[in-house]
N, CA, C and O atoms as CSV, one atom per row, in Angstrom:
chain,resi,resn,atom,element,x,y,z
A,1,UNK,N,N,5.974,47.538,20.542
A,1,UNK,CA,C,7.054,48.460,20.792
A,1,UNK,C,C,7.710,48.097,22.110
A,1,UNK,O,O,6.998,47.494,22.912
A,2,UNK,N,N,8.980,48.377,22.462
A,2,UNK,CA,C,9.732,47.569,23.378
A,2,UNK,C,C,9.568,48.921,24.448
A,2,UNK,O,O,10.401,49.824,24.532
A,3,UNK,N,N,8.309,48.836,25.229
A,3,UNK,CA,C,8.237,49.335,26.654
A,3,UNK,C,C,7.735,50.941,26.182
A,3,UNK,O,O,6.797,51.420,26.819
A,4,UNK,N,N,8.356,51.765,25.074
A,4,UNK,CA,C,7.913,52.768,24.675
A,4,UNK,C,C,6.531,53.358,24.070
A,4,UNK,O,O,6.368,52.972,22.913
A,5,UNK,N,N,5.789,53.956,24.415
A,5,UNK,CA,C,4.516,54.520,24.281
A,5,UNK,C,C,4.268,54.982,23.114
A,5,UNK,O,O,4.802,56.024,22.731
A,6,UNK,N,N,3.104,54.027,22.076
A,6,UNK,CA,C,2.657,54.613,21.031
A,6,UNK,C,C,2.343,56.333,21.121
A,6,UNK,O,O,2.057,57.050,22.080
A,7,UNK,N,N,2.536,56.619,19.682
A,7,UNK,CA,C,2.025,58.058,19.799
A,7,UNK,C,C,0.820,58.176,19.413
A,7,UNK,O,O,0.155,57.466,18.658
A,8,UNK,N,N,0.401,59.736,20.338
A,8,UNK,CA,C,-1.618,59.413,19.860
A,8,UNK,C,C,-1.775,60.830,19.856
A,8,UNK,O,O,-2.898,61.276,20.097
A,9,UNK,N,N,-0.872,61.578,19.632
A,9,UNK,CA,C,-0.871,62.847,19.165
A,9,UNK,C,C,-0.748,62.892,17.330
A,9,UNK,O,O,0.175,62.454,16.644
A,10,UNK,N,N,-2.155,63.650,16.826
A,10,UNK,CA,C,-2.606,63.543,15.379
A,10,UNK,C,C,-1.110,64.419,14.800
A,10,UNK,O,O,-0.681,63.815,13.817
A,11,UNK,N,N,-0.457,65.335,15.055
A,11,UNK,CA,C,0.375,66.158,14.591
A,11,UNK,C,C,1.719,65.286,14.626
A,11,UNK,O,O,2.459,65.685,13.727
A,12,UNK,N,N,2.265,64.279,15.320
A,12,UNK,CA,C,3.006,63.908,15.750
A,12,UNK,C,C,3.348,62.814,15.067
A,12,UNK,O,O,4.472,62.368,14.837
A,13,UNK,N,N,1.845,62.241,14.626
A,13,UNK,CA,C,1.801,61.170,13.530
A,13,UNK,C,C,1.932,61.556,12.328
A,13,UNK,O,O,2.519,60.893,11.473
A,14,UNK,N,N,1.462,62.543,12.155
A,14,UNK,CA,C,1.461,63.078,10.600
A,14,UNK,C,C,3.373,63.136,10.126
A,14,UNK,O,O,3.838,62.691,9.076
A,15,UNK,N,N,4.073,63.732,11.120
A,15,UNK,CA,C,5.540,64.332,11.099
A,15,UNK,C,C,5.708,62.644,10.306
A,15,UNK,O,O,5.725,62.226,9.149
A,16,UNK,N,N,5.824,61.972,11.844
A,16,UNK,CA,C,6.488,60.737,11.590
A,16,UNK,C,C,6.169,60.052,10.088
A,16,UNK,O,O,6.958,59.389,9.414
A,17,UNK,N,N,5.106,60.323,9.839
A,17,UNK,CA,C,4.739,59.406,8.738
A,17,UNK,C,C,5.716,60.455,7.381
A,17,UNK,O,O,6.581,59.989,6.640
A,18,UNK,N,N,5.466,61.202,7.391
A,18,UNK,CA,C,6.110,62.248,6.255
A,18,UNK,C,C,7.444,62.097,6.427
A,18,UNK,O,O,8.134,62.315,5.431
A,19,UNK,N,N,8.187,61.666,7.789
A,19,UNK,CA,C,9.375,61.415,7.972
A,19,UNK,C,C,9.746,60.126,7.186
A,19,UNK,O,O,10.558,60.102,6.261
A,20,UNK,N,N,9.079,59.096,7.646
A,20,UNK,CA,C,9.219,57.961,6.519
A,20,UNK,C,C,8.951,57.916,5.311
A,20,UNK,O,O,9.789,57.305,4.648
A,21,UNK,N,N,8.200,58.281,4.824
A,21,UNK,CA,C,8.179,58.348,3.486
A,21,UNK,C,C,8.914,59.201,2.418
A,21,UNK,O,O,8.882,59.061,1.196
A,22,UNK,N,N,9.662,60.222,3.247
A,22,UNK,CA,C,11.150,60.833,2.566
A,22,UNK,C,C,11.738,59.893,2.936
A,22,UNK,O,O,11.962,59.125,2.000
A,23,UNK,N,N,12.094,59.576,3.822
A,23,UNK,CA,C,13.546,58.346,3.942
A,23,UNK,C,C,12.856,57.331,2.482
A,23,UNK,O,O,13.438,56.950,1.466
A,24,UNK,N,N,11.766,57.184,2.819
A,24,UNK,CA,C,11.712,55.908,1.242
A,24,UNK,C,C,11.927,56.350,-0.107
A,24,UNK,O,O,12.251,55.510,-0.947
A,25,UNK,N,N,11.779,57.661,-0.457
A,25,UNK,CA,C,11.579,58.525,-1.513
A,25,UNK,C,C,13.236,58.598,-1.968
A,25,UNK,O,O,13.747,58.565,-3.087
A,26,UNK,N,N,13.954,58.731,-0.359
A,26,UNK,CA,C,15.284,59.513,-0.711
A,26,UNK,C,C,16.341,57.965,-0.858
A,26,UNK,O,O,17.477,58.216,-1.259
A,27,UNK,N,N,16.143,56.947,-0.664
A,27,UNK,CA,C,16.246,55.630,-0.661
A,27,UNK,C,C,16.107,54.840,-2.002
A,27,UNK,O,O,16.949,54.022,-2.372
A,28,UNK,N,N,14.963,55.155,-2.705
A,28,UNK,CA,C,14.722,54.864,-3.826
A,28,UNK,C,C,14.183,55.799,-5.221
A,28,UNK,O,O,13.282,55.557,-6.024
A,29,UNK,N,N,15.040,56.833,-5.136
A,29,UNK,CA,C,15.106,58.024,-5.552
A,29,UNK,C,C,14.515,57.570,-7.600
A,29,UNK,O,O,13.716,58.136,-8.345
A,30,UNK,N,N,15.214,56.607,-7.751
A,30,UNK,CA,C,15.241,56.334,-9.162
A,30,UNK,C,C,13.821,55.512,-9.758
A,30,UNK,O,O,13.154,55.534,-10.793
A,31,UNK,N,N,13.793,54.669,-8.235
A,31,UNK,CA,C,12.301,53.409,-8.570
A,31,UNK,C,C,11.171,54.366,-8.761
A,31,UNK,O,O,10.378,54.170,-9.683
A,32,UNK,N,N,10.943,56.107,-7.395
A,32,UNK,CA,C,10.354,56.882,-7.797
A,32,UNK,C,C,9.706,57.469,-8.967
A,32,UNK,O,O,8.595,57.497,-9.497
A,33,UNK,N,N,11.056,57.991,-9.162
A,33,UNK,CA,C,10.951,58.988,-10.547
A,33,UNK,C,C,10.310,57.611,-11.549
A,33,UNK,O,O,9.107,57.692,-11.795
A,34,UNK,N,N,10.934,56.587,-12.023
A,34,UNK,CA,C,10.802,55.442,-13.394
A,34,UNK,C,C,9.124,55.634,-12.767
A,34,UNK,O,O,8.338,56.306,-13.435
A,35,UNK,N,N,8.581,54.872,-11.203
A,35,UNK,CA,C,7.358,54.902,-11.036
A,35,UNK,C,C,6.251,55.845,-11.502
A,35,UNK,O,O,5.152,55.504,-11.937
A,36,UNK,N,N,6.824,57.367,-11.305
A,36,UNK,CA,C,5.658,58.264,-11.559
A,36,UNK,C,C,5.799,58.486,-12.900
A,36,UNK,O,O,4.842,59.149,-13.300
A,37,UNK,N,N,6.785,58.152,-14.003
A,37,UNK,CA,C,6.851,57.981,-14.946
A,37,UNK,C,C,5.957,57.182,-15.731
A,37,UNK,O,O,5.323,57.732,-16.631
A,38,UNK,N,N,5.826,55.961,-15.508
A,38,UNK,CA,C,5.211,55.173,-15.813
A,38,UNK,C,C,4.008,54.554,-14.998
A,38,UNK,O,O,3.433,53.484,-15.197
A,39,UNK,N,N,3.740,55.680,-13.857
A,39,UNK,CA,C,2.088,55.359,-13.399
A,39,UNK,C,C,1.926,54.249,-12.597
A,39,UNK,O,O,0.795,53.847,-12.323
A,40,UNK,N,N,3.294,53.500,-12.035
A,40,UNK,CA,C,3.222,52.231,-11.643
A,40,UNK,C,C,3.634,52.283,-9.800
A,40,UNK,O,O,3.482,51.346,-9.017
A,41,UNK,N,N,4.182,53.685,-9.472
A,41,UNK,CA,C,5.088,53.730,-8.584
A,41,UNK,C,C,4.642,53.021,-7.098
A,41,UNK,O,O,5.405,53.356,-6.192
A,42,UNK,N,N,3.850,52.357,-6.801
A,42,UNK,CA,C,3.053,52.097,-6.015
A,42,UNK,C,C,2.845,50.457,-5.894
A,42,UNK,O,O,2.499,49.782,-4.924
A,43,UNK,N,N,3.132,50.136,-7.029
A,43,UNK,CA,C,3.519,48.535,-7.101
A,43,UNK,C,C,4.722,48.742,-7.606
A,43,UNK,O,O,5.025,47.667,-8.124
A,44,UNK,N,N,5.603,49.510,-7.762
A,44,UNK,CA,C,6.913,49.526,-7.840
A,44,UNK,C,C,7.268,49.484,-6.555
A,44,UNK,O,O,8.357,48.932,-6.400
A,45,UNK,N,N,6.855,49.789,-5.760
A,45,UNK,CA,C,7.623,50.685,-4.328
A,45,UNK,C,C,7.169,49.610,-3.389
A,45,UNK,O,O,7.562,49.786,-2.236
A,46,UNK,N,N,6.197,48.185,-3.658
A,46,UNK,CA,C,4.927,47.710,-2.351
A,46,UNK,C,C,5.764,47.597,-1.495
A,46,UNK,O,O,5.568,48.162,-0.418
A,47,UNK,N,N,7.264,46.636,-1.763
A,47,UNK,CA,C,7.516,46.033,-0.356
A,47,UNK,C,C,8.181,47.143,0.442
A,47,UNK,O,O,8.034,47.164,1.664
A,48,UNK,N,N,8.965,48.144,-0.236
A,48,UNK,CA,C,9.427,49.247,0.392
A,48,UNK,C,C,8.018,50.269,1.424
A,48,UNK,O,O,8.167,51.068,2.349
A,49,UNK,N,N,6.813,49.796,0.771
A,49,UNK,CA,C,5.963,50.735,1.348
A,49,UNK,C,C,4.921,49.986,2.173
A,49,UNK,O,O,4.392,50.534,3.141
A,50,UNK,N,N,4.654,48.884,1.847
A,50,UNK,CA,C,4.580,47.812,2.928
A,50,UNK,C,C,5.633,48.093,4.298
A,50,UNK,O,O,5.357,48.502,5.425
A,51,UNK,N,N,6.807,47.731,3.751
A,51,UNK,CA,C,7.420,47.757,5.455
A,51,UNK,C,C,7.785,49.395,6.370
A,51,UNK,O,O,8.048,49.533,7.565
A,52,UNK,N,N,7.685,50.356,5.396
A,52,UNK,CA,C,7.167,51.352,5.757
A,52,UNK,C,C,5.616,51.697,6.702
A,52,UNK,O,O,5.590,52.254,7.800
A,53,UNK,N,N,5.063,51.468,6.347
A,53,UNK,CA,C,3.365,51.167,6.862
A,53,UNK,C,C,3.756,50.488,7.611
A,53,UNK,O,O,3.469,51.091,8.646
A,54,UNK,N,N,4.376,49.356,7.981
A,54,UNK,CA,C,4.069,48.795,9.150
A,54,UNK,C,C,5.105,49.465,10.062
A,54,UNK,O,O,4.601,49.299,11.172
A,55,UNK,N,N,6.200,50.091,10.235
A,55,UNK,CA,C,6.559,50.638,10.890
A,55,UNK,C,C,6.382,51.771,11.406
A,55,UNK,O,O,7.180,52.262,12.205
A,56,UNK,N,N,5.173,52.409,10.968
A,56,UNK,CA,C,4.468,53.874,11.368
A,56,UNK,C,C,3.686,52.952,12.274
A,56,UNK,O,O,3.755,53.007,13.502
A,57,UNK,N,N,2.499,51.597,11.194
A,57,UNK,CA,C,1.597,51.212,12.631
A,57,UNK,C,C,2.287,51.130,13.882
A,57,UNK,O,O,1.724,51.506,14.910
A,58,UNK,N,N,3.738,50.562,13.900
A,58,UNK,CA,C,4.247,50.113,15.012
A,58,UNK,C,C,4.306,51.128,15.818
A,58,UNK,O,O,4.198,50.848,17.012
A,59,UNK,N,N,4.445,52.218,15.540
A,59,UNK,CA,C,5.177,53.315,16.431
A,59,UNK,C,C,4.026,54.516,16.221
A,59,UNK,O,O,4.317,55.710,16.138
A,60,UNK,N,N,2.601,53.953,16.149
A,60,UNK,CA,C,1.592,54.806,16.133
A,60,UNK,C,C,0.102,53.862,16.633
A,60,UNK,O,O,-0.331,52.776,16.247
A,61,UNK,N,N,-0.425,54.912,17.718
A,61,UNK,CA,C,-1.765,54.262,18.138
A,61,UNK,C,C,-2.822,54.138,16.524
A,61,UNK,O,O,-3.175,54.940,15.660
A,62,UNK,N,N,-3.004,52.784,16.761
A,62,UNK,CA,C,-4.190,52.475,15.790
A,62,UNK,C,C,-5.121,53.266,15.532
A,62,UNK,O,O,-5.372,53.596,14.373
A,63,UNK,N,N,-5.862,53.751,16.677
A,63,UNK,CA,C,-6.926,54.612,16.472
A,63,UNK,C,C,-6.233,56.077,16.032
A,63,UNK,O,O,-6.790,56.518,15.027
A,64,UNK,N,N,-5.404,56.742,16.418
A,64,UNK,CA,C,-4.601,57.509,15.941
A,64,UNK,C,C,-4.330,57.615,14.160
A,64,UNK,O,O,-4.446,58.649,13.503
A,65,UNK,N,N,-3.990,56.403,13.686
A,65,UNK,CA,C,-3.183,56.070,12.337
A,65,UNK,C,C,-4.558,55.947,11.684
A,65,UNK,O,O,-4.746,56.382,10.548
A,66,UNK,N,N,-5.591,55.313,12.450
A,66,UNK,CA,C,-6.745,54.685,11.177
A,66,UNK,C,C,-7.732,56.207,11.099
A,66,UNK,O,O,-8.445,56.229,10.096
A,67,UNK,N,N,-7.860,57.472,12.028
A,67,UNK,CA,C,-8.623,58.895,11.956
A,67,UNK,C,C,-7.650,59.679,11.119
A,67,UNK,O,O,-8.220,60.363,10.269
A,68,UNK,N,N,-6.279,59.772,11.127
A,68,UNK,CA,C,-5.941,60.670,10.655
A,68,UNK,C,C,-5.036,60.235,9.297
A,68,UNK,O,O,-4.200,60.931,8.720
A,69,UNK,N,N,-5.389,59.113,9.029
A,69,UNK,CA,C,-4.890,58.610,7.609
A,69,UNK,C,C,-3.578,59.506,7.236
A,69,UNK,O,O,-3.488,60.085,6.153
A,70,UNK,N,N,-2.552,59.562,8.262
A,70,UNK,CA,C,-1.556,60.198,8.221
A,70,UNK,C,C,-0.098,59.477,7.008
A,70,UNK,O,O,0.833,59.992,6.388
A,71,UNK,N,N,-0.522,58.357,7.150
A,71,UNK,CA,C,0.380,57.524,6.319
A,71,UNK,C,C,-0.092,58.077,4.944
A,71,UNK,O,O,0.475,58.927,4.258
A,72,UNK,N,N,-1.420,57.318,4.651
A,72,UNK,CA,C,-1.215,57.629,3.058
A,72,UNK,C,C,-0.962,59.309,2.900
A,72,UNK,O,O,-0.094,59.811,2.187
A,73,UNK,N,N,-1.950,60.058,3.757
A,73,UNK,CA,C,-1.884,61.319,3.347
A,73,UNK,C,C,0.121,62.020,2.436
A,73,UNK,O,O,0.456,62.630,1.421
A,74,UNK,N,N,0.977,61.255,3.907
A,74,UNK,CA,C,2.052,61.322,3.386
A,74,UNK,C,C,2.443,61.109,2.169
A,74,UNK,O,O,2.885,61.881,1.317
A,75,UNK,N,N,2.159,59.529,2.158
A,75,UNK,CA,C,2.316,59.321,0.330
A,75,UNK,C,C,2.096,60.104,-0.789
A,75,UNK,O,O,2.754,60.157,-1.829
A,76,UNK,N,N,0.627,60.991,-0.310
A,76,UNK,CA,C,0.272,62.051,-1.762
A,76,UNK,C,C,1.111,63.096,-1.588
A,76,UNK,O,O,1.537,63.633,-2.610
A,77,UNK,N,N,1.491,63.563,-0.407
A,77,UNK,CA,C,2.372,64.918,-0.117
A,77,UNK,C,C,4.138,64.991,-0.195
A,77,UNK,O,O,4.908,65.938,-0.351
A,78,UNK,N,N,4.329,63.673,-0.026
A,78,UNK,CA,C,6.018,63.309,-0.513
A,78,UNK,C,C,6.146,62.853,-1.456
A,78,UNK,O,O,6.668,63.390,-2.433
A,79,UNK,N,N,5.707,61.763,-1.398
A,79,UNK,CA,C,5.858,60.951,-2.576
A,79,UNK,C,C,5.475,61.581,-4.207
A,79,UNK,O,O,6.124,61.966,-5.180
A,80,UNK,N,N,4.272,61.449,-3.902
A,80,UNK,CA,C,3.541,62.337,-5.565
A,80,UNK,C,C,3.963,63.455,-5.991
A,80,UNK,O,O,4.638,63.780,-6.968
A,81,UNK,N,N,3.183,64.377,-4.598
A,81,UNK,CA,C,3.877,66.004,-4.949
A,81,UNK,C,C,5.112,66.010,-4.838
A,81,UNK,O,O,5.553,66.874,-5.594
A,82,UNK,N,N,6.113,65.373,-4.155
A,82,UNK,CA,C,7.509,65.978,-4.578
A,82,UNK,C,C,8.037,65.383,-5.687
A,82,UNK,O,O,9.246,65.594,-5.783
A,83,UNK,N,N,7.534,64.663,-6.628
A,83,UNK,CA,C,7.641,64.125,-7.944
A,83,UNK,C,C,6.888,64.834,-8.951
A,83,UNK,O,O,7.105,64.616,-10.143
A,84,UNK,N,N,5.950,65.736,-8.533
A,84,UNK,CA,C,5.079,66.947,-9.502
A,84,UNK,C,C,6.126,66.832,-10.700
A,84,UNK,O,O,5.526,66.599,-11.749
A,85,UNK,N,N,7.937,66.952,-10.917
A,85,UNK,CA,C,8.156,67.701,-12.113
A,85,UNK,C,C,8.777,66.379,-12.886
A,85,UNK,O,O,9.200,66.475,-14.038
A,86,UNK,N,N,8.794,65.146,-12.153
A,86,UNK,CA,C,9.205,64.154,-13.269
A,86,UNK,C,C,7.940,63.867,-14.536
A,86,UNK,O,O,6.804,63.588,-14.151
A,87,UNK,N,N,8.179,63.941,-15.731
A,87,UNK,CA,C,7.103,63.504,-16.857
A,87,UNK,C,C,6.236,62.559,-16.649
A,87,UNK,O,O,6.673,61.418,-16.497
A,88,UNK,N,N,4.763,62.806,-16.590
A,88,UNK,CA,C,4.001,61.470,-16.675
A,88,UNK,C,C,3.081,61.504,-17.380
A,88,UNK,O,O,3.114,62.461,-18.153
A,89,UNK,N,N,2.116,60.777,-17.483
A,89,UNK,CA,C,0.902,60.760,-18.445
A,89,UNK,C,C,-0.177,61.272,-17.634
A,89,UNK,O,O,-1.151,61.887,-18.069
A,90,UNK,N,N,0.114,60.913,-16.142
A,90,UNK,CA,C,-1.073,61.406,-15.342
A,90,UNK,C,C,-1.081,62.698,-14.920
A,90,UNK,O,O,-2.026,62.930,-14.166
A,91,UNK,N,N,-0.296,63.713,-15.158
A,91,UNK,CA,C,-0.605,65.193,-15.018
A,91,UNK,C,C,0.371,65.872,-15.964
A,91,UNK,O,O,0.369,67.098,-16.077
């Protein structure tokens, strides 16, 4: 990070990460929905969620990101649950 101080506040990480993963959700609104449709959304989404992930690590203390599994947690809480009402096989 250019001179600016990782964050190592657990609440702070959680935001950020939930922050990114709507921007990816609201970005690829359609790859979503087809994904949870078809159970795939996750290797539909890698490189979008790859460079996502690495831009939380960037702008989050390691030890911070690796205790409070704030990233994926995001993923199940944006990503999945706010897709609860598209059709799938898995719920």
């Amino acid at each position: 990070m250019s001179g600016a101080e990782r964050i190592t506040d657990p609440a702070r990480a959680a935001r950020l990460a939930r922050a990114i993963v709507s921007d990816v959700m609201l970005y690829n609104a359609e790859a979503v929905s087809a994904g949870i449709a078809a159970d795939d959304v996750f290797e539909r989404l890698r490189p979008q969620l790859d460079e996502a992930r690495a831009w939380f690590a960037s702008r989050v203390d390691p030890d911070v990101a690796a205790k409070s599994n704030a990233f994926d947690r995001a993923l199940v809480d944006v990503l999945v649950y706010r897709s609860r009402n598209v059709p799938s096989r898995i719920w």
